[in-house]
N, C-alpha and C positions, 0 to 999 in steps of 0.2 A: 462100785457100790452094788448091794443088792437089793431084790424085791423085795418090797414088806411082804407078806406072808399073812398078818396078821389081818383076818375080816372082822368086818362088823355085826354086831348080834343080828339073830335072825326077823325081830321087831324092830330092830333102827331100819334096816333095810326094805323091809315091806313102807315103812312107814315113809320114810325118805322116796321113796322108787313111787309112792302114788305121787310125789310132788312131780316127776317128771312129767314130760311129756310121756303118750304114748304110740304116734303114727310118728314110724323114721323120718317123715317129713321134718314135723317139728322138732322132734328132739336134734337133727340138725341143725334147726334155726337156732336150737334152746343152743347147742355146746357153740356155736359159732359166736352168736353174743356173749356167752362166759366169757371165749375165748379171746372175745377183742377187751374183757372186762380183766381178767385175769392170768390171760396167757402173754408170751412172749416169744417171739423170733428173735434170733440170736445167732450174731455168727462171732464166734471168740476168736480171738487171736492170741496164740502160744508160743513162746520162745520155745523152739526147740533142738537142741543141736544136728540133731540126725535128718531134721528137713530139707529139702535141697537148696532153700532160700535160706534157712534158720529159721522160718516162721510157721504156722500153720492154722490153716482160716477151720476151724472147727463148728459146721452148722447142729443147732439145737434148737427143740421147739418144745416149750415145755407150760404145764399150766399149775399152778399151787393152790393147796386148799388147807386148812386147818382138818386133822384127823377125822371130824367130826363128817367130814363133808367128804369121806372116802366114796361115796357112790356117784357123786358128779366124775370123778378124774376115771374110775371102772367103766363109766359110761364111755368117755372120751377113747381109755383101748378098747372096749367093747368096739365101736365105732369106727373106728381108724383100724382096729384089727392090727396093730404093733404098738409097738414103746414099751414102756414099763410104769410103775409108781415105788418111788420112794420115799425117804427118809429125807428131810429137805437137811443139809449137814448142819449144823448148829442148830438147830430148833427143833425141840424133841416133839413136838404135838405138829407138827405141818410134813404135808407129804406134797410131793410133786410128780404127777404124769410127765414121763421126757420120751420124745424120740429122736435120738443121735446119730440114730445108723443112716448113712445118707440114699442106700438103697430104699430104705423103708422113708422118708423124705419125698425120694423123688416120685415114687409109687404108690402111696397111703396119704400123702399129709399132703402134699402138692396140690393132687386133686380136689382133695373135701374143700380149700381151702380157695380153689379157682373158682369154683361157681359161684361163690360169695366171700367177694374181696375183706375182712376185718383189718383193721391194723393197716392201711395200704399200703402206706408209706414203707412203710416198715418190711411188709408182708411182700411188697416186689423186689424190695431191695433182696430180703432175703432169698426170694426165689429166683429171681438172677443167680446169685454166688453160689447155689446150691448144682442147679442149672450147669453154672461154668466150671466145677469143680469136676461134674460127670463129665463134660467135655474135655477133661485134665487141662481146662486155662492155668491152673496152678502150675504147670507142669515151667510156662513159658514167666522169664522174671517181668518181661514190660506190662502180661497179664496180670499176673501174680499182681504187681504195684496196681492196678486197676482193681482188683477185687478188693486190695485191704483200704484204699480209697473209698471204695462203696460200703463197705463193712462201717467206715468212720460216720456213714452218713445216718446210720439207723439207731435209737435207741434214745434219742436225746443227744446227736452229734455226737457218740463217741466218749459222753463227759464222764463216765465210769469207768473208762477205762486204765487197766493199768499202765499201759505206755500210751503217749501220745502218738499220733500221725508223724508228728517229723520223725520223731525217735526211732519210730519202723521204719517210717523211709529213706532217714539218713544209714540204720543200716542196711539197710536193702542195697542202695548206693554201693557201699562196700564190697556187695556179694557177684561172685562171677560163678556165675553159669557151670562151666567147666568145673569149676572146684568149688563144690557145695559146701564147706567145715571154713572156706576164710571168713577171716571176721572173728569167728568164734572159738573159744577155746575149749579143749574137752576137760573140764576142771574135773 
């Protein structure tokens, strides 16, 4: 996907921007409660063939706004100093601030995010798996099944997801180490 491009007139913007805060202090506090109002941690889980399990724990941190409200999500890169803003895919008037690169995670989002816990639950699960991911736990299968185990625990237990917990774990089950592609077929 790419960046919108597209800014807002040069009076929405003044007019909007006096709504903020204006000591970094507070505009910290301000995006920190957006953030536990409208953001989300997120770690996806991917079928993937080419993975060495066939899965893949994908961490994203992202926050949504309706168009109108493009100077809250600007603040949030301004801020964090990475991610992007998009195009949220089916909804043509809503954008979303994302950052998926897990370098930019462990070094921009991590931090803002530690000095003031939002989302806890949520927010340590995700920073565990983010964590264990740089330490390549994925790398190892008995980890691996621990991370997608904690991944089930965040979000509302998992209940949007597209596969259920057993479904990954029974294939997981399947998968041997040595030969990364059993289980799966290259259709």
């Amino acid at each position: 996907m790419r960046a919108i491009s597209r800014k807002l007139p040069k009076e929405v913007i003044e007019m909007e921007s006096s709504k903020l805060p204006k000591k970094g202090k507070y505009l910290k506090y301000y995006l920190l409660g957006f953030a536990d109002a409208e953001g989300c941690f997120n770690i996806s889980l991917k079928k993937q063939k080419t993975a060495r399990f066939g899965w893949v724990l994908d961490p994203v941190f992202h926050v949504t706004q309706h168009e109108s409200n493009r100077l809250v999500l600007e603040s949030f890169k301004k801020t964090l100093n990475c991610g992007r803003i998009i195009k949220k895919p089916g909804q043509e008037y809503t954008l979303q601030f994302i950052v998926d690169n897990r370098r930019q995670l462990v070094e921009k989002v991590l931090p803002f995010f530690d000095k003031l816990v939002v989302k806890e639950q949520d927010y340590r699960i995700f920073r565990d798996i983010v964590l264990a991911l740089e330490n390549k736990d994925h790398s190892d299968l008995h980890k691996f099944k621990r991370l997608v185990r904690k991944a089930f625990k965040m979000n509302m237990g998992g209940k949007q997801r597209r596969y259920s917990l057993d479904e990954v774990m029974k294939d997981l089950e399947r998968q041997d180490p040595q030969r990364p592609y059993v289980g799966h077929s290259r259709e």
